[in-house]
C-alpha positions as CSV (number, residue, x, y, z in Angstrom):
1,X,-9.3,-1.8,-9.0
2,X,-11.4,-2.4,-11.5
3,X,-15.2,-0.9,-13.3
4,X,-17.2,-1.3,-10.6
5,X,-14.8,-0.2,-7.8
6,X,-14.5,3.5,-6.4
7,X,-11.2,3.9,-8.4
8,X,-13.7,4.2,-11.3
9,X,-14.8,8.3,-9.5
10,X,-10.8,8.4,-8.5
11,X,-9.7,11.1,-10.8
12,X,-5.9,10.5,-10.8
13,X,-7.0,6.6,-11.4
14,X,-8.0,7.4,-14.4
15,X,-5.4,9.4,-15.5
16,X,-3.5,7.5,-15.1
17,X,-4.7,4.7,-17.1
18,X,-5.3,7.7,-19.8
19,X,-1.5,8.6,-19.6
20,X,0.0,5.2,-19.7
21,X,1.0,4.6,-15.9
22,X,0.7,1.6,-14.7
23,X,-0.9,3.2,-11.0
24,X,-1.6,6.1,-9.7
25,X,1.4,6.4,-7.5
26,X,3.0,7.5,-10.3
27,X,1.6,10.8,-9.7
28,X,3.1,11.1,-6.1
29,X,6.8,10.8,-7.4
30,X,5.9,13.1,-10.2
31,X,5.1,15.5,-7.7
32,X,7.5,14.8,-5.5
33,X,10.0,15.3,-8.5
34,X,8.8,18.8,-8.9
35,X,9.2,20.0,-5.1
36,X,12.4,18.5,-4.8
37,X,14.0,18.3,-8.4
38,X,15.0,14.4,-7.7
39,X,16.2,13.6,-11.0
40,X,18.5,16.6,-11.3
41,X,22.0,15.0,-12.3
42,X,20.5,11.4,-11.9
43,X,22.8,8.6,-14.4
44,X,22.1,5.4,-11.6
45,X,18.6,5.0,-9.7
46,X,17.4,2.0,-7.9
47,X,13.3,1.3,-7.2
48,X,12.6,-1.0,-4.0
49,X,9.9,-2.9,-3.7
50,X,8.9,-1.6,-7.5
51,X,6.0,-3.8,-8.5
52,X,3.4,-2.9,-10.6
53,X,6.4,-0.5,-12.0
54,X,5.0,2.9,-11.9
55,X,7.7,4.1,-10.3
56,X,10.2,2.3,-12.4
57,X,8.6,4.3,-15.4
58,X,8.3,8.0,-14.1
59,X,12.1,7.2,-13.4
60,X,12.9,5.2,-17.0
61,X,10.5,8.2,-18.4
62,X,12.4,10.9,-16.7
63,X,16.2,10.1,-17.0
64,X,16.1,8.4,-20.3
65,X,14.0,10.7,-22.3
66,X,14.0,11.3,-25.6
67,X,18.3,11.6,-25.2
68,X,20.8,10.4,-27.4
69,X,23.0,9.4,-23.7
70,X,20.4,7.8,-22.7
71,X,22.4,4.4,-22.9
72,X,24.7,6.4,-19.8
73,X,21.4,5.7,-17.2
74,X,20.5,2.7,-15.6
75,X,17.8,2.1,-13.4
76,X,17.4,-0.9,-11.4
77,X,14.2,-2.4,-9.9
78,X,14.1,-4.8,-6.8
79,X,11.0,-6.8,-5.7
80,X,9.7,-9.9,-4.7
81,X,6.9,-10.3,-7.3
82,X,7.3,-9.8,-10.5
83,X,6.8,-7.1,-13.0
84,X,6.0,-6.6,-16.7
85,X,9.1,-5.8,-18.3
86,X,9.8,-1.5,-18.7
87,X,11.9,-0.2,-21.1
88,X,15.4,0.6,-20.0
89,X,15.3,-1.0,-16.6
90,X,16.9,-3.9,-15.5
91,X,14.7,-6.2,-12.8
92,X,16.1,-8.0,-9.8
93,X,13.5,-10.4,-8.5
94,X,15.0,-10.6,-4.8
95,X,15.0,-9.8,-1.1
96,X,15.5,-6.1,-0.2
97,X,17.0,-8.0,3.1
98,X,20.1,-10.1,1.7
99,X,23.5,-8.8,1.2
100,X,23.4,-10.5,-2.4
101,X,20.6,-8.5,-3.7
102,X,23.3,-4.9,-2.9
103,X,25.6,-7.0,-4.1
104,X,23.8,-8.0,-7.4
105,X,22.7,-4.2,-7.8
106,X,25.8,-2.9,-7.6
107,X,27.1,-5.1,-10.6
108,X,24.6,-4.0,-12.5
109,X,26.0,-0.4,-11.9
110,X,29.7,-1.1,-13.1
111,X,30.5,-1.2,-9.7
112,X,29.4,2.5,-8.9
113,X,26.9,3.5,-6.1
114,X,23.7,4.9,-6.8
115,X,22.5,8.6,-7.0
116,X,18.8,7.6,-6.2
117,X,17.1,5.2,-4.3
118,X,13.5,5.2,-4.1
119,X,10.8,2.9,-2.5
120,X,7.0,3.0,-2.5
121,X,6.7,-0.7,-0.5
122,X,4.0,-0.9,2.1
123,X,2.8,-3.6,3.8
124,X,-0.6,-5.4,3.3
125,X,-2.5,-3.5,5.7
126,X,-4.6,-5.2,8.7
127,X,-6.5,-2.1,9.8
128,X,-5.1,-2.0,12.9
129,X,-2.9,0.9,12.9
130,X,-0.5,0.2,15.0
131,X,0.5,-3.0,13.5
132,X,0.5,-1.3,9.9
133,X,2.7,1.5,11.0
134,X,5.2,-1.0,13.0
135,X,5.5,-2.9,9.9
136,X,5.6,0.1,7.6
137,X,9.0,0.9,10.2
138,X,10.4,-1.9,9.6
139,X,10.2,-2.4,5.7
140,X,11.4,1.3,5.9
141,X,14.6,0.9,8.3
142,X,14.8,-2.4,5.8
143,X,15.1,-0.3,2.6
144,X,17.3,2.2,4.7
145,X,19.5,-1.1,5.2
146,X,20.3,-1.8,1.9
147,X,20.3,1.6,0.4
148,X,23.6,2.4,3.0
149,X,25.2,-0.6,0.8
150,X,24.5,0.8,-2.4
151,X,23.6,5.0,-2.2
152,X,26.7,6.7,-3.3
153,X,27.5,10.2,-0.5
154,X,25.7,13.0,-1.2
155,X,22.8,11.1,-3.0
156,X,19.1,11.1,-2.2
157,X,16.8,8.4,-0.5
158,X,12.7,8.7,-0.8
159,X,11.0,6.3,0.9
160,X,7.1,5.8,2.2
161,X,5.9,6.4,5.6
162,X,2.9,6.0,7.8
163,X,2.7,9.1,10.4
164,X,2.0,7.3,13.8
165,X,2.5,8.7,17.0
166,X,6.3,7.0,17.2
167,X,7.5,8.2,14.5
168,X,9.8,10.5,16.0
169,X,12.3,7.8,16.1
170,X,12.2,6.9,12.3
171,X,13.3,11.1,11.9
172,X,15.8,10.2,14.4
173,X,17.2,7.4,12.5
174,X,17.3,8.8,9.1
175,X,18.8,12.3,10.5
176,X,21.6,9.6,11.7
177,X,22.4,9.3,8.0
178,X,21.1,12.2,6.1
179,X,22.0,15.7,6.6
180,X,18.3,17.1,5.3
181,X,14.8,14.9,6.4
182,X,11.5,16.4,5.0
183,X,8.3,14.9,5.5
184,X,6.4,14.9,2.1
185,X,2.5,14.7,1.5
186,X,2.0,14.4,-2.4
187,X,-1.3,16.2,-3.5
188,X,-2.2,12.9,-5.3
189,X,-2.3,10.8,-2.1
190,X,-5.1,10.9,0.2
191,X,-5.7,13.1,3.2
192,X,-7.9,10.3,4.5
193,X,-4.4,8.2,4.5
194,X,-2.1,8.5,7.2
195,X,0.4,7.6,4.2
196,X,3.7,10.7,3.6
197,X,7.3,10.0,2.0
198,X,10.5,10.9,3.4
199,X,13.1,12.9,1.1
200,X,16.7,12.3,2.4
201,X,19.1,14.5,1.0
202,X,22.8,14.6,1.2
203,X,23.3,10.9,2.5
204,X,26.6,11.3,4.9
205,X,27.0,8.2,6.8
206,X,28.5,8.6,10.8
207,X,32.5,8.6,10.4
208,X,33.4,4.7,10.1
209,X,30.2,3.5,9.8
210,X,30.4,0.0,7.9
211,X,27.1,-1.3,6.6
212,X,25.8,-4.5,7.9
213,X,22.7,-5.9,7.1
214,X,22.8,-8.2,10.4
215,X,22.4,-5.1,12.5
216,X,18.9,-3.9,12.8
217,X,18.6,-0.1,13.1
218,X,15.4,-0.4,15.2
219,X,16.0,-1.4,19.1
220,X,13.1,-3.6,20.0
221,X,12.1,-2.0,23.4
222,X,8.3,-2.0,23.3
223,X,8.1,-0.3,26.8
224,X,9.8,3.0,25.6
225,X,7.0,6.2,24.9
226,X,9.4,7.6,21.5
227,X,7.4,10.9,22.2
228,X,8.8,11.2,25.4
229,X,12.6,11.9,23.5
230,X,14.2,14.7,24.6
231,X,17.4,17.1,23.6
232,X,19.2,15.8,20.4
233,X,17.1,12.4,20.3
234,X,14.2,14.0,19.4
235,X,14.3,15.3,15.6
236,X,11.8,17.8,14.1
237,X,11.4,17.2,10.7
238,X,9.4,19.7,8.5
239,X,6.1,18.5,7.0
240,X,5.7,20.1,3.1
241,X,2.6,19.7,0.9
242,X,3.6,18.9,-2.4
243,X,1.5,19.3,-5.8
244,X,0.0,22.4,-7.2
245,X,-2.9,23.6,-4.8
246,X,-5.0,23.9,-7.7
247,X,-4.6,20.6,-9.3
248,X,-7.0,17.9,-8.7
249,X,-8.1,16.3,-5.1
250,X,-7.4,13.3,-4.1
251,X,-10.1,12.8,-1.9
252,X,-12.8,14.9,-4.3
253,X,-15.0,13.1,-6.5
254,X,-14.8,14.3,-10.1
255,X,-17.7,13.2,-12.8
256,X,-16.3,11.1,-15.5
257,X,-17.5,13.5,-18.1
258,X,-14.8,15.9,-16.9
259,X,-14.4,17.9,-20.6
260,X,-17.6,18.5,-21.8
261,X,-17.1,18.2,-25.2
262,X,-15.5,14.6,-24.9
263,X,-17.4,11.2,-24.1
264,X,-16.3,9.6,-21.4
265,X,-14.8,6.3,-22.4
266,X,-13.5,3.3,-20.3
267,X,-9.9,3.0,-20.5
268,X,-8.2,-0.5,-20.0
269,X,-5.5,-0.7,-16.9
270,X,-2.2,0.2,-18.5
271,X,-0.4,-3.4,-17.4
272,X,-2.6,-6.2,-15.7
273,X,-0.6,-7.7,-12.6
274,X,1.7,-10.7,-13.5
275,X,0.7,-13.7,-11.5
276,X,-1.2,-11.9,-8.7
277,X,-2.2,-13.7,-5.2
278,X,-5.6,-14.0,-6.6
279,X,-5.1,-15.4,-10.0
280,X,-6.5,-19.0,-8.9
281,X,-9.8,-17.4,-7.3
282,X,-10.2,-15.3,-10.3
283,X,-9.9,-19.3,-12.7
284,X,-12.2,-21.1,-10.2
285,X,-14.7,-18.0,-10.5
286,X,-14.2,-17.8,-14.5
287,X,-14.9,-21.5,-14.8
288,X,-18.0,-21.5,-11.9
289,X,-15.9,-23.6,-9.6
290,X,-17.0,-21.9,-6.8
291,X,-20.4,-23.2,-6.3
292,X,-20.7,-26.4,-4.4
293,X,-23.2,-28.2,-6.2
294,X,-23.2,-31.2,-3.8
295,X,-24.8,-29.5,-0.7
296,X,-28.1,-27.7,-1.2
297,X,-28.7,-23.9,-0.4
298,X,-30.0,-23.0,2.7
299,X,-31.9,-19.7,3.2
300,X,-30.1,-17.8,5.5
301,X,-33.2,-16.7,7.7
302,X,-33.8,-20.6,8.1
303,X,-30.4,-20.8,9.2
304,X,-30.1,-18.2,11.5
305,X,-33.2,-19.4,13.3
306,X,-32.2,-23.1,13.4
307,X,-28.9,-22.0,15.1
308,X,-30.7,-20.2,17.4
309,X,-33.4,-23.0,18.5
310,X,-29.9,-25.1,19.0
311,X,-27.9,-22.9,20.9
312,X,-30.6,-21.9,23.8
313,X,-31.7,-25.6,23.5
314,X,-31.5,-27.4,26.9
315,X,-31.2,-31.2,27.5
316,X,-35.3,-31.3,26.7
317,X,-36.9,-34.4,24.9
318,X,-37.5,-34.7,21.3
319,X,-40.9,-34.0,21.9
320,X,-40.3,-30.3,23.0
321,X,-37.5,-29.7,20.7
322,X,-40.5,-29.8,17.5
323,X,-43.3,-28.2,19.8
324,X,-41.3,-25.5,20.1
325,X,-39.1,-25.2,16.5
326,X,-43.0,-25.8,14.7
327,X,-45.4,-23.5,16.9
328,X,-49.1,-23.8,15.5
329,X,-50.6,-20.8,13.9
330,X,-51.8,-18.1,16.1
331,X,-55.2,-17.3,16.7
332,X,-56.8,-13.5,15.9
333,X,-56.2,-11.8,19.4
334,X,-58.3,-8.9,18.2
335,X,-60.9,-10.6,18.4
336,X,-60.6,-11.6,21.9
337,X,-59.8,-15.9,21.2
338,X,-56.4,-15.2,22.5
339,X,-55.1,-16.6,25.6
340,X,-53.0,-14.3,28.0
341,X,-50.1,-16.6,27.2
342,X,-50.7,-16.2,23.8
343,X,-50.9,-12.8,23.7
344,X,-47.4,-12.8,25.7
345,X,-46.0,-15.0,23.4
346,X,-46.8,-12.8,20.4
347,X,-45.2,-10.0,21.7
């Protein structure tokens, strides 16, 4: 995201990076927040997959406030990659998959569960959509995993999901655990994207049910149509736009000057990413690395018609191979010089 990128004509882009969020996702928790009253009551909260750390900071800005108590909450963040450091949040640079990283978020609690858990991890899309919603399932069902380890009963579990045509057994699975399922849409995130959020409320695990991170919730039967579920198997969950109807759209384009009696001015990203995948291309490109200096440029045109010649070239001599790749100038057929061959040729 960056000057020159569409984010620059994305209006809550820019607010954000005028208010101080590190993305725009912020927004969609915010929002969120304010349909469902999240943070009502909240001392512990836990962010999976958390990097950049917007997130983390609606969450370190909305329980820790301006309070004098404010020692009394602890948030935890969980990711891979890591994250600029946020004020009042403690970062756990581990695998949302291992028993140690519950285990190590659950010390940081005191040994108490958590009130909240919420996770805004998506996968690196491919474009093919059922792939990306497959995976999405999974990296859901795995945050599901580890928030039975640590989510104290009665507490809340907001997660991001892709609405594909199976998803009637991700309701199915999360009704298993939660008393209330709602399907969210956030004003701030796209209609374009097939992207909502899931808002468990009342978490009340089945009677004896022992987390175990060994166990995945998702049977692997490929050959099974989840739409076909019938009776108690099938789960209805209600759909609920979030975000005042009159607030800004997501898929509008707005003109930077939005107040008319302010200049528009380019605003830095709140926090640059900390060691991102494409720091390396980003050196060799700073540096002009990139360019091979030992080869010489071909024009493409002169490529594309060299590759051409060679590929509908049979095992003819050398003799034919230049006739043909240096054909002599044509003549004027207008004025009647031309040979019918010629003339065929030509066209």
């Amino acid at each position: 995201m960056g000057r020159s990128s569409k984010d620059k004509r994305d209006i809550y882009y820019r607010l954000a990076k005028e208010e101080g969020w590190r993305a725009r996702s912020a927004f969609k928790l915010l929002q969120l927040d304010e349909e469902f009253n999240l943070f009502k009551g909240v001392r512990r909260a836990v962010d999976l997959c958390a990097a950049p750390g917007s997130w983390s900071q609606v969450l370190s800005r909305k329980l820790r406030g301006k309070e004098e108590k404010s020692e009394d909450v602890k948030i935890v963040a969980v990711d891979l990659q890591a994250m600029a450091p946020l004020p009042g949040v403690t970062q756990i640079q581990g695998d949302i998959t291992k028993i140690t990283t519950a285990q190590e978020i659950i010390r940081h609690f005191e040994g108490q569960p958590a009130d909240l858990v919420v996770c805004d991890g998506a996968p690196d899309v491919t474009g093919l959509h059922d792939v990306d919603e497959y995976i999405q399932a999974q990296l859901l069902l795995a945050a599901l995993n580890i928030t039975t380890h640590v989510l104290k009963p009665g507490g809340t579990f907001v997660a991001k999901i892709f609405r594909g045509k199976d998803v009637t057994l991700l309701y199915s699975q999360l009704k298993i655990f939660f008393s209330g399922v709602t399907c969210a849409k956030p004003r701030s995130s796209r209609n374009s994207s097939i992207e909502a959020f899931v808002v468990c409320e009342n978490y009340s695990p089945p009677e004896g049910y022992v987390p175990n991170m060994s166990n995945p919730l998702l049977d692997h039967c490929y050959d099974v149509d989840f739409n076909q579920l019938e009776g108690p198997n099938r789960v209805i969950v209600p759909f609920l736009a979030c975000g005042d109807l009159s607030a800004f759209d997501s898929d509008r384009t707005y003109p930077l000057q939005l107040d008319p009696s302010k200049e528009y001015r380019y605003t830095p990203p709140t926090q640059p990413p900390i060691r991102p995948p494409y720091q390396q291309a980003c050196h060799l490109r700073k540096n002009n690395l990139l360019a091979k200096q030992d080869s010489p440029a071909v024009p493409l045109d002169g490529a594309f018609s060299s590759l051409h010649l060679s590929s509908n070239r049979g095992p003819e001599s050398d003799e034919a191979a230049s006739s043909s790749a240096a054909p002599p100038p044509p003549r004027d057929v207008s004025s009647g010089e031309a040979t019918e061959q010629e003339v065929e040729r030509l066209k």
